[in-house]
Backbone as CSV, one residue per row, in Angstrom:
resi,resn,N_x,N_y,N_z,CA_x,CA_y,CA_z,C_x,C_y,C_z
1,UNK,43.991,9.252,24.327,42.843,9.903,24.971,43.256,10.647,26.231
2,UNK,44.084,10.080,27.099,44.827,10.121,28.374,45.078,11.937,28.014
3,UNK,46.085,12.005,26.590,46.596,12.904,26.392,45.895,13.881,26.558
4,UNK,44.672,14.003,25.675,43.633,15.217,24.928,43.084,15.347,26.625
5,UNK,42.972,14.412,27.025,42.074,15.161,28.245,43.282,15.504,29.137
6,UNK,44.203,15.485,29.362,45.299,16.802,29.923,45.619,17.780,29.199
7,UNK,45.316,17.897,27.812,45.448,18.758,27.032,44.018,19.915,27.515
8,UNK,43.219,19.213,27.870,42.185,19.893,27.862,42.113,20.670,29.378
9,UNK,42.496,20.020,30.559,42.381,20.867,31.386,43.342,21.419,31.627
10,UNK,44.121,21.527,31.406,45.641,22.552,31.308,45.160,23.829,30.571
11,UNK,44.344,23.293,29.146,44.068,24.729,28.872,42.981,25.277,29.375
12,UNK,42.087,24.820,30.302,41.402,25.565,30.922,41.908,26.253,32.489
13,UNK,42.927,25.613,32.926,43.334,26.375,34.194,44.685,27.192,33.582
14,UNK,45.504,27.066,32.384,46.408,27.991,32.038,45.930,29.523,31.299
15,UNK,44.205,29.218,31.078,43.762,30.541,31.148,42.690,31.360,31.625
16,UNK,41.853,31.630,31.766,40.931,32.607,32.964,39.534,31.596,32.603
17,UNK,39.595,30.983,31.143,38.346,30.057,31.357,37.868,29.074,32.372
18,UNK,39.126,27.936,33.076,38.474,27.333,34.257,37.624,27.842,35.270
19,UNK,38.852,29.246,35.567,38.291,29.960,36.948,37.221,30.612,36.702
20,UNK,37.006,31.123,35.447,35.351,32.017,35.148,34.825,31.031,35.431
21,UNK,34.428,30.086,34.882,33.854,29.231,34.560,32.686,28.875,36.304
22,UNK,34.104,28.493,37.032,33.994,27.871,38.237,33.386,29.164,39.063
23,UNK,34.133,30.271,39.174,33.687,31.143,39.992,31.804,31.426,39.356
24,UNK,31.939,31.977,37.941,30.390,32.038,37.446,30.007,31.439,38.091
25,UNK,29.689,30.193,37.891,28.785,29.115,38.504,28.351,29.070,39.958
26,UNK,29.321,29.650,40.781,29.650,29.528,42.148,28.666,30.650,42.456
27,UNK,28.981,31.873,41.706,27.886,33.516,41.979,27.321,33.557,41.461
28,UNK,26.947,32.655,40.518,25.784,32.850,40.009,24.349,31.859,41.090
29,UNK,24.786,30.992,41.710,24.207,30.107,42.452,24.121,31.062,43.660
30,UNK,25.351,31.266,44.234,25.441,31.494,45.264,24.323,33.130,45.844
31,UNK,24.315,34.204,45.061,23.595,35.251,44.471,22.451,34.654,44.557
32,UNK,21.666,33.918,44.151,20.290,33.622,44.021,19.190,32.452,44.978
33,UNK,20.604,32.125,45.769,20.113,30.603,47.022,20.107,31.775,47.898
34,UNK,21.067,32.536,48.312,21.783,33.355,49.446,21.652,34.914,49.431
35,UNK,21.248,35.866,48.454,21.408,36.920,48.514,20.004,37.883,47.819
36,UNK,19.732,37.280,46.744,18.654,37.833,45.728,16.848,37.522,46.667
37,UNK,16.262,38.339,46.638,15.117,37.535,47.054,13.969,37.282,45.681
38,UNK,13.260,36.167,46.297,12.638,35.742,45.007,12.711,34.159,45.065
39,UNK,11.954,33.394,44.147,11.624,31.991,44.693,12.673,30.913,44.802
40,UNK,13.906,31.122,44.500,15.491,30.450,44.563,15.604,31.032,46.108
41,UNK,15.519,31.833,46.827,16.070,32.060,48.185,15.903,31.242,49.058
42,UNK,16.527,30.611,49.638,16.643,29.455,50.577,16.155,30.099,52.221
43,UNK,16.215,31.755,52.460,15.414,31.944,53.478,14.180,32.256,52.850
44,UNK,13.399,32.747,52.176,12.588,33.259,51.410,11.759,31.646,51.277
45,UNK,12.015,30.901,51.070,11.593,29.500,50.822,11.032,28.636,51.801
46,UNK,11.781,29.268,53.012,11.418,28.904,54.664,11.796,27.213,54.634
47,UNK,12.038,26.092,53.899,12.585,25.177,54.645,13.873,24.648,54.062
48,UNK,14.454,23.985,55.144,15.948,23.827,55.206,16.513,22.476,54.211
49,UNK,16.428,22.438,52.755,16.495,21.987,52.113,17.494,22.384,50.676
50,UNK,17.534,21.821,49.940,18.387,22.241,49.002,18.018,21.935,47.385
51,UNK,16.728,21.508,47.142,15.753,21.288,45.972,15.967,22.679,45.252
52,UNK,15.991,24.022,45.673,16.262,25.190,44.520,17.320,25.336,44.392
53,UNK,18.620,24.639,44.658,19.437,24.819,44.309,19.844,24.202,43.316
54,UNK,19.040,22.564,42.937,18.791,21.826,42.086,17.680,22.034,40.827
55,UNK,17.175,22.958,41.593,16.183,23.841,40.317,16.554,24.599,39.425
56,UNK,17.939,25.176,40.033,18.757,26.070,39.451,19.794,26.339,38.841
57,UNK,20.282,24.899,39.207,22.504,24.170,38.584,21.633,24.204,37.258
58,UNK,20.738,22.839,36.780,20.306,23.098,35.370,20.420,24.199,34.664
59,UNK,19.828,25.051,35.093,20.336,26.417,34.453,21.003,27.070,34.116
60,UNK,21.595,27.004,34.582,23.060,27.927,34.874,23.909,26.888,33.539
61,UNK,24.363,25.840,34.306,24.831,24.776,33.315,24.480,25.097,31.759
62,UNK,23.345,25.234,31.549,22.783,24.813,29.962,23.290,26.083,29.541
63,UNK,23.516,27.390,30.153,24.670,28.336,29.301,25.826,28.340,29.734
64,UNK,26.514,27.654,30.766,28.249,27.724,31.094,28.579,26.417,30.218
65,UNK,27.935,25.224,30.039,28.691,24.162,29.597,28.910,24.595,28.164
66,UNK,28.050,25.075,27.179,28.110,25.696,26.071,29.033,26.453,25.626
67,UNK,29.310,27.740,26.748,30.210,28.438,26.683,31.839,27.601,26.954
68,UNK,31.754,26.697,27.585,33.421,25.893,27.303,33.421,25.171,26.251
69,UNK,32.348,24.532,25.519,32.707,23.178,24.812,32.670,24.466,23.012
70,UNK,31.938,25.481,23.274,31.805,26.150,22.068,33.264,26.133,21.023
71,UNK,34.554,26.521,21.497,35.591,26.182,20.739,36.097,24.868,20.654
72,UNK,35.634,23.706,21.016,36.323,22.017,21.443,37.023,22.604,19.521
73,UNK,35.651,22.155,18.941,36.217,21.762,17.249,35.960,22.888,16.309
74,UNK,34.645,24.134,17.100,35.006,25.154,15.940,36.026,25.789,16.086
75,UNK,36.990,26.043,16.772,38.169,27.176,16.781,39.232,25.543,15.846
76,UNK,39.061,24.818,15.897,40.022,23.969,14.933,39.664,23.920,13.288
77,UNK,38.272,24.450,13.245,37.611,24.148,11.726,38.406,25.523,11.099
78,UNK,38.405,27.018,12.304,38.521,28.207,11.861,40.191,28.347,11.924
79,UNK,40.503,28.059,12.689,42.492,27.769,12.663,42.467,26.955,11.311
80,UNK,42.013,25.843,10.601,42.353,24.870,9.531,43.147,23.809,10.163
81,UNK,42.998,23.523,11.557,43.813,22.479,11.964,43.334,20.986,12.048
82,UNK,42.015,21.509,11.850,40.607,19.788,11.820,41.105,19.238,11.134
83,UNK,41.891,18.854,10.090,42.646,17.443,9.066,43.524,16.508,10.397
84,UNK,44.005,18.009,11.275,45.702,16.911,12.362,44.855,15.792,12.700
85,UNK,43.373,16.257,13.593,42.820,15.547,14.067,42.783,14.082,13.463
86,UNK,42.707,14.044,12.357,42.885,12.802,11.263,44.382,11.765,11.034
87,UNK,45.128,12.533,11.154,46.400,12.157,11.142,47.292,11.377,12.314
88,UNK,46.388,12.004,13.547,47.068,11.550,15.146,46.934,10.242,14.994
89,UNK,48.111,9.554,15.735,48.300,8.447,16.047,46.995,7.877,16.862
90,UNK,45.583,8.588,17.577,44.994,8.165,18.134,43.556,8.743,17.236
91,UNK,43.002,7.620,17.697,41.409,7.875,16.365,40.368,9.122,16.929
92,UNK,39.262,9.449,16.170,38.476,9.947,16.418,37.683,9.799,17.875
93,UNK,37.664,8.774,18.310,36.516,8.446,19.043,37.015,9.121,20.472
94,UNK,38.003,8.659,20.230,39.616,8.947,21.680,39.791,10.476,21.999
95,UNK,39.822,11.309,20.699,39.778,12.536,20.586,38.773,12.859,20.998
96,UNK,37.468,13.077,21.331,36.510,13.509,21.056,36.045,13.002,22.847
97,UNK,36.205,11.474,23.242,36.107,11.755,24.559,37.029,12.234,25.435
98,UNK,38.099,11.999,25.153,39.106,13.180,25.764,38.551,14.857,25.996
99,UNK,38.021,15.251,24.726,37.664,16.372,25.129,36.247,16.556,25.819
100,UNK,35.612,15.511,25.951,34.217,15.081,26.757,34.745,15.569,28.144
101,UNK,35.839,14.566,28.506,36.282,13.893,29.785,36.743,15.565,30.848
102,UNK,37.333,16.541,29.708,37.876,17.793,29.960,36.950,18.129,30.786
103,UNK,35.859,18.600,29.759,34.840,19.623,30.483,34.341,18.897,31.334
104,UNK,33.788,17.748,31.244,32.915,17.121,32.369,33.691,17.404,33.957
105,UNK,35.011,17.288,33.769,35.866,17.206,35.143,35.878,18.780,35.496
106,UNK,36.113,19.342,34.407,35.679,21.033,35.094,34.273,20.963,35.741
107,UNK,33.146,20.618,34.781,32.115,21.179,35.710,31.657,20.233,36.851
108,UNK,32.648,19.267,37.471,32.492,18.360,38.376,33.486,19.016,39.406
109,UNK,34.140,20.219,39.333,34.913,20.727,39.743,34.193,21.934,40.426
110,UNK,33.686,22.343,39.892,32.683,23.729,40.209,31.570,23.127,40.824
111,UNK,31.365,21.915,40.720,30.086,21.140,41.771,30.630,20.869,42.811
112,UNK,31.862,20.701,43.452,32.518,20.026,44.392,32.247,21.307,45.465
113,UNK,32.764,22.558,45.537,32.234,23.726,46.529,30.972,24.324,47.230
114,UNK,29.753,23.308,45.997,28.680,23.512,46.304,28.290,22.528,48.091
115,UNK,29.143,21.752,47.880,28.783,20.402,49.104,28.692,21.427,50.536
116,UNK,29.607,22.696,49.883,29.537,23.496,51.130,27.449,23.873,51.686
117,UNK,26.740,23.900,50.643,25.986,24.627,51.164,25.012,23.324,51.695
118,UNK,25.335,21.874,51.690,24.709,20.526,51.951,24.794,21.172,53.831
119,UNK,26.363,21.375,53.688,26.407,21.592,55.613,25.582,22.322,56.050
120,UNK,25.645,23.792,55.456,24.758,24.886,56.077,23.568,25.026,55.724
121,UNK,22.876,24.132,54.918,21.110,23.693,55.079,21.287,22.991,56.113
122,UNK,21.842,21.804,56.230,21.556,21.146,57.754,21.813,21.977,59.256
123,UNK,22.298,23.062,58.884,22.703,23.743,59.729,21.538,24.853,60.224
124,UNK,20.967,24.540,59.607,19.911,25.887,59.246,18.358,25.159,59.657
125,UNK,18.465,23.949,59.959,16.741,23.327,59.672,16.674,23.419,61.141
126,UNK,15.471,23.335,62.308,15.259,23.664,63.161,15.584,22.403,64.102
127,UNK,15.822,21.398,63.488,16.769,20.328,63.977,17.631,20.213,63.406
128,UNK,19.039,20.502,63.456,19.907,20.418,63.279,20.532,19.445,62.837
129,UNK,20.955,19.109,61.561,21.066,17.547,60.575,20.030,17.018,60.138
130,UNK,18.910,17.585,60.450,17.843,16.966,59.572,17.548,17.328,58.202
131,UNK,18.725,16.633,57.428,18.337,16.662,56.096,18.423,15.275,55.520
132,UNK,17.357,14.966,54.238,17.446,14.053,53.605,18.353,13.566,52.759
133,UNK,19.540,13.065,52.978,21.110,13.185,52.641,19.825,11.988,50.873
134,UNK,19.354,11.381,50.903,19.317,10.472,49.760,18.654,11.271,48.964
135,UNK,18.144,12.298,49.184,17.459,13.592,47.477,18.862,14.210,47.545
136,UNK,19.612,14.367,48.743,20.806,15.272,47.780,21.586,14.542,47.089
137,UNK,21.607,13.171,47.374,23.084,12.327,46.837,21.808,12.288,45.734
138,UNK,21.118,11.929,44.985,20.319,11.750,44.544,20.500,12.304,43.018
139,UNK,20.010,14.193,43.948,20.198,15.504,42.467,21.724,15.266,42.424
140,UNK,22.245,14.844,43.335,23.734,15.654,43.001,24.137,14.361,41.253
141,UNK,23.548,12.985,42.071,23.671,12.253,40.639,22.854,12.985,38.969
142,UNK,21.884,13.507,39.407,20.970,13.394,38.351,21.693,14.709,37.512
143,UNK,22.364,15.808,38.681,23.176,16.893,37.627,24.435,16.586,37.045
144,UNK,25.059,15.117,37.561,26.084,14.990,37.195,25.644,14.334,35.774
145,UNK,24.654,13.801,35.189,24.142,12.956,34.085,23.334,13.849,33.079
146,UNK,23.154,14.928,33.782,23.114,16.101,32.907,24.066,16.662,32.469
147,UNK,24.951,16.802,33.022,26.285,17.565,32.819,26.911,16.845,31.576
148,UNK,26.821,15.498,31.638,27.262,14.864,30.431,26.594,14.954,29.089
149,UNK,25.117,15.205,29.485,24.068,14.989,27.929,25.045,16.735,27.450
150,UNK,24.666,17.662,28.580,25.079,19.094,27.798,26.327,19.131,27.331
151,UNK,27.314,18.731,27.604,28.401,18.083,27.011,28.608,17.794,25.787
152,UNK,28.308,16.534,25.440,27.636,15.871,24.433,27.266,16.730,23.419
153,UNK,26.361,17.579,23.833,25.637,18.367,22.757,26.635,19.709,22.492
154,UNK,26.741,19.955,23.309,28.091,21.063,23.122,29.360,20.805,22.113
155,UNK,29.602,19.890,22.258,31.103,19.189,21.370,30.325,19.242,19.960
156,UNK,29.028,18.583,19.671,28.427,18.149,18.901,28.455,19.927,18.005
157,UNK,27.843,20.625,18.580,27.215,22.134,18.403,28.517,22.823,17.647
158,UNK,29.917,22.503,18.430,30.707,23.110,18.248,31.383,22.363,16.400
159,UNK,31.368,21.479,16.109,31.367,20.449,14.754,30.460,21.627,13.850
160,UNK,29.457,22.110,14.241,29.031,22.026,12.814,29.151,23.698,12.771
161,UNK,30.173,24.501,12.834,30.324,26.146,12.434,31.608,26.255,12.937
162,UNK,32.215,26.858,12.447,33.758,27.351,13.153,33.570,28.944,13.455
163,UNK,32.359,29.044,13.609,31.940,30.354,14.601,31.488,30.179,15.998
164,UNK,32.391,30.791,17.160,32.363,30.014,18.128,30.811,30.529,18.748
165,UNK,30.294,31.715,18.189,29.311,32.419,18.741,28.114,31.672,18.282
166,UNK,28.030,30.986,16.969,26.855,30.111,16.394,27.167,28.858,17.469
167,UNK,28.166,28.095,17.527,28.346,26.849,18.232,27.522,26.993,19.421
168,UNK,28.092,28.062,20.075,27.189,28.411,21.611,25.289,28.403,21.495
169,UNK,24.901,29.034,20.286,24.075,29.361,20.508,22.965,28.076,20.015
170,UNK,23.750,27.587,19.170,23.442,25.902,19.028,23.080,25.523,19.630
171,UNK,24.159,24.963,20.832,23.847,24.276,21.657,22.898,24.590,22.796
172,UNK,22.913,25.694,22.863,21.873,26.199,23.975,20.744,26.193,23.234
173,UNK,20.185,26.109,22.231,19.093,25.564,21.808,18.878,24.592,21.661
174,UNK,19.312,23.652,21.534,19.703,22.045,21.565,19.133,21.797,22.811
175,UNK,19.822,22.354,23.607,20.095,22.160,24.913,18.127,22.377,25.642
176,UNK,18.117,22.975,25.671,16.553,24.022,26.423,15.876,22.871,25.309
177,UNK,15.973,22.692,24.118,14.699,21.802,23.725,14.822,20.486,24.336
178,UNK,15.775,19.835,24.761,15.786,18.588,24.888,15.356,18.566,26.505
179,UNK,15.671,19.474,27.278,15.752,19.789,28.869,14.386,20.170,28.975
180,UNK,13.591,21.310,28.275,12.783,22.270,28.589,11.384,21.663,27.848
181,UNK,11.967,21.668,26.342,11.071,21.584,25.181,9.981,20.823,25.384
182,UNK,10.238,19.180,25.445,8.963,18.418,25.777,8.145,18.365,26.874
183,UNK,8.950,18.762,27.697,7.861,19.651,28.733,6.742,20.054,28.916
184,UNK,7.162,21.513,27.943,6.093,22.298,27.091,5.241,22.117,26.921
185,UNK,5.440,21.156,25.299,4.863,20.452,24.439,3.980,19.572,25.481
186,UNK,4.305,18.736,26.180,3.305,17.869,27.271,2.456,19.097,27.899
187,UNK,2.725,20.104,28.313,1.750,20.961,29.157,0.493,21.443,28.227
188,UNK,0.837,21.123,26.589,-0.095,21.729,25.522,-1.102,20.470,25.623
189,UNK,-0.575,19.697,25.808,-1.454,18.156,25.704,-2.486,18.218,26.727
190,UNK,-3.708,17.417,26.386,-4.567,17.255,27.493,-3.745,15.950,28.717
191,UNK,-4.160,16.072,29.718,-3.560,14.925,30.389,-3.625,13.785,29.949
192,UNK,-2.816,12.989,30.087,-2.874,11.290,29.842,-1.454,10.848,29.438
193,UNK,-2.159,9.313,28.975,-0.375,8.965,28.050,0.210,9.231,27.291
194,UNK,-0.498,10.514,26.495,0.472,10.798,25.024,1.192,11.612,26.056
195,UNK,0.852,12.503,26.931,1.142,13.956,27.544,2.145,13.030,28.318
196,UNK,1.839,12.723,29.278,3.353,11.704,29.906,4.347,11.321,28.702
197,UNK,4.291,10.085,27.997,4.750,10.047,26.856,5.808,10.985,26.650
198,UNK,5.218,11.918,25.964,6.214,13.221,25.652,6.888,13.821,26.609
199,UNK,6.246,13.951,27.766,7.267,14.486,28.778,8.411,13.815,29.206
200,UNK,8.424,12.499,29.741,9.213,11.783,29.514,10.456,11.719,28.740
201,UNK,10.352,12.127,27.187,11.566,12.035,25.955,12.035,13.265,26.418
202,UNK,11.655,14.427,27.681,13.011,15.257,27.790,13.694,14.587,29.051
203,UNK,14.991,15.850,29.144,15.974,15.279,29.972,15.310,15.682,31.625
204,UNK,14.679,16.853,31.810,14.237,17.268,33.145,12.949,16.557,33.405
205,UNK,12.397,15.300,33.192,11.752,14.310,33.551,12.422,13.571,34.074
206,UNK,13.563,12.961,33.580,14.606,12.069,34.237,15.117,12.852,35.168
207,UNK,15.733,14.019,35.046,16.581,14.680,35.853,15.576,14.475,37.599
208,UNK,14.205,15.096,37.228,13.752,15.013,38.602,13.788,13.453,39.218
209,UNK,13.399,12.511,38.332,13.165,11.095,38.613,14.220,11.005,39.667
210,UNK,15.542,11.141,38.997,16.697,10.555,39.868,16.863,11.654,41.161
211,UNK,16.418,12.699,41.137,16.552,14.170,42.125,15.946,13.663,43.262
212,UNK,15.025,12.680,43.129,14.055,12.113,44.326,14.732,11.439,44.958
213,UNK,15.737,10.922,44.569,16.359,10.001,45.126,16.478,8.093,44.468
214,UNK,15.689,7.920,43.846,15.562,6.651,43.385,16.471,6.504,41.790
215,UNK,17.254,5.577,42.187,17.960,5.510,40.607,17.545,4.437,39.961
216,UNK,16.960,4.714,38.865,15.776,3.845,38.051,16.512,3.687,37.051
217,UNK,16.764,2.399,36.107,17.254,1.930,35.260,17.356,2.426,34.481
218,UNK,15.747,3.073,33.873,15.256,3.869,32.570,16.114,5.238,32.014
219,UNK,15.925,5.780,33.599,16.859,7.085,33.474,18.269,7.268,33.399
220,UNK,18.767,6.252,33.921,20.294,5.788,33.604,20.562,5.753,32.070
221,UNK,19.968,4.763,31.470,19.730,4.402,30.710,19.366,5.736,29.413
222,UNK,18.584,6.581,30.033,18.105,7.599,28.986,19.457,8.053,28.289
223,UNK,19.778,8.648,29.843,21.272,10.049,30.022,22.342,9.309,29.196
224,UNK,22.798,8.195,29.456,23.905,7.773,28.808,23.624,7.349,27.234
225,UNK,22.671,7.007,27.023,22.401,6.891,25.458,22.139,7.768,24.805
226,UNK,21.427,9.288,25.175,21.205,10.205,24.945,23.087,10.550,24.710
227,UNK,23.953,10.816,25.996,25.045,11.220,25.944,25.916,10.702,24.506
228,UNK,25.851,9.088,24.475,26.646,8.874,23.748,26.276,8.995,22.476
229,UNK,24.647,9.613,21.943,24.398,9.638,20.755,24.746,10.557,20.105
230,UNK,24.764,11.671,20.807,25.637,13.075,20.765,26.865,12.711,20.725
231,UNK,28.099,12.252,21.081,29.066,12.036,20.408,29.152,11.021,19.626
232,UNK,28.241,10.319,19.214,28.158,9.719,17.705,28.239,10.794,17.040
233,UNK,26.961,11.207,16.975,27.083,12.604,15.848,27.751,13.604,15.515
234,UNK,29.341,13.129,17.027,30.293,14.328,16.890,31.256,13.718,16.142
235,UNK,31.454,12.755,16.429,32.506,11.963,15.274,32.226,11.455,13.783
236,UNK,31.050,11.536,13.607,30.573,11.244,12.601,30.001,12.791,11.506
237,UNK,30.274,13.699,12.043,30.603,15.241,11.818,31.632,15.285,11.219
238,UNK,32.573,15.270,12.392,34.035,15.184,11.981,34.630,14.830,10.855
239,UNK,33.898,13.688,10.586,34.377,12.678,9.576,33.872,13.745,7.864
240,UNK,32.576,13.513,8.292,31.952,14.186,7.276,32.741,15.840,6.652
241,UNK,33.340,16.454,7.859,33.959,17.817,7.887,35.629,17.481,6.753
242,UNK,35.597,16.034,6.813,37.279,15.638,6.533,37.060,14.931,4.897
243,UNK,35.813,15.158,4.514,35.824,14.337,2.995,35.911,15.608,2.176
């Protein structure tokens, strides 16, 4: 496993994908907290906080994580190399979080520069350090547990086409229904418990839960079972891809 996940970020910093990747993310954030006006502008917004910036990683994410994990296994289905996978001295499961472990550390990598803009909101509020450090440690958890479900679904997306352009687009539908979808669907509902209910089974119910700051069992609990059910279904793809 050790292996595949140095396999994996080697090939993302030995070619322009890490750094797109990282820089995207960086201007694409950075452009829309700092430069664009419109309801992401952090002066435009008037207080010294960092909640649209957490309004906004989701986003961004649910088409950059896609775009890395899109070749994990279709560029191996379309090379004909998906049998090696079978043959390695190390099993499926190993393979498959190895290449989890890849991307996750990239886009935990491209989150790490953001801490810059934690300073200069506090820098910026009319008391100076008055920020609520427990909503940022908070979102910063709740995007890191996102980062894994899109993951997940990405590897998954990429299993079933050895077209890397279908894989992507997979998953970003995958992705927006599970994040976005029940949402929706709850806003169609009259209020009550079915409408909670449903809102709830997406991921940006949890995501805010933990964004508040409070880390609640449930939502722990969602992200990682959610995560690992998606690579059930990636190894169990696999398998299916190899009979």
């Amino acid at each position: 496993m050790l292996a595949i996940f140095k396999r994996e970020i080697q090939s993302f910093f030995t070619s322009p994908i890490g750094y797109l990747v990282i820089g995207l993310f960086l201007a694409l954030n950075g452009l829309f907290l700092w430069v664009f006006e419109g309801p992401f502008n952090i002066f435009d917004y008037g207080f010294a906080d960092l909640s649209n910036f957490f309004l906004l990683a989701p986003w961004v994410f649910l088409f950059l994580i896609p775009a890395i994990t899109m070749k994990s296994f279709s560029e191996e289905k379309k090379l004909g190399t998906l049998e090696l996978l079978f043959i390695k001295p190390i099993g499926l499961w190993q393979t498959v979080f190895g290449k989890f472990l890849g991307t996750f550390v990239l886009a935990l990598i491209a989150l790490i520069p953001t801490l810059l803009y934690v300073y200069s909101v506090s820098q910026l509020g009319t008391t100076v350090g008055n920020l609520d450090l427990g909503l940022v440690v908070g979102s910063y958890f709740g995007t890191l547990f996102l980062i894994g479900c899109y993951t997940a679904i990405g590897l998954f997306a990429s299993t079933l086409s050895e077209n890397q352009i279908v894989a992507f687009i997979i998953a970003i539908l995958i992705c927006f229904a599970l994040f976005y979808g029940f949402e929706g669907a709850a806003a169609l509902l009259e209020a009550g418990t079915v409408s909670v209910f449903v809102q709830q089974l997406g991921m940006k119910s949890h995501f805010e839960s933990i964004a508040r700051g409070v880390l609640d069992t449930r939502d722990l609990v969602y992200f990682i079972s959610l995560t690992a059910f998606f690579l059930f279904l990636t190894v169990v793809q696999l398998k299916n891809a190899n009979r």
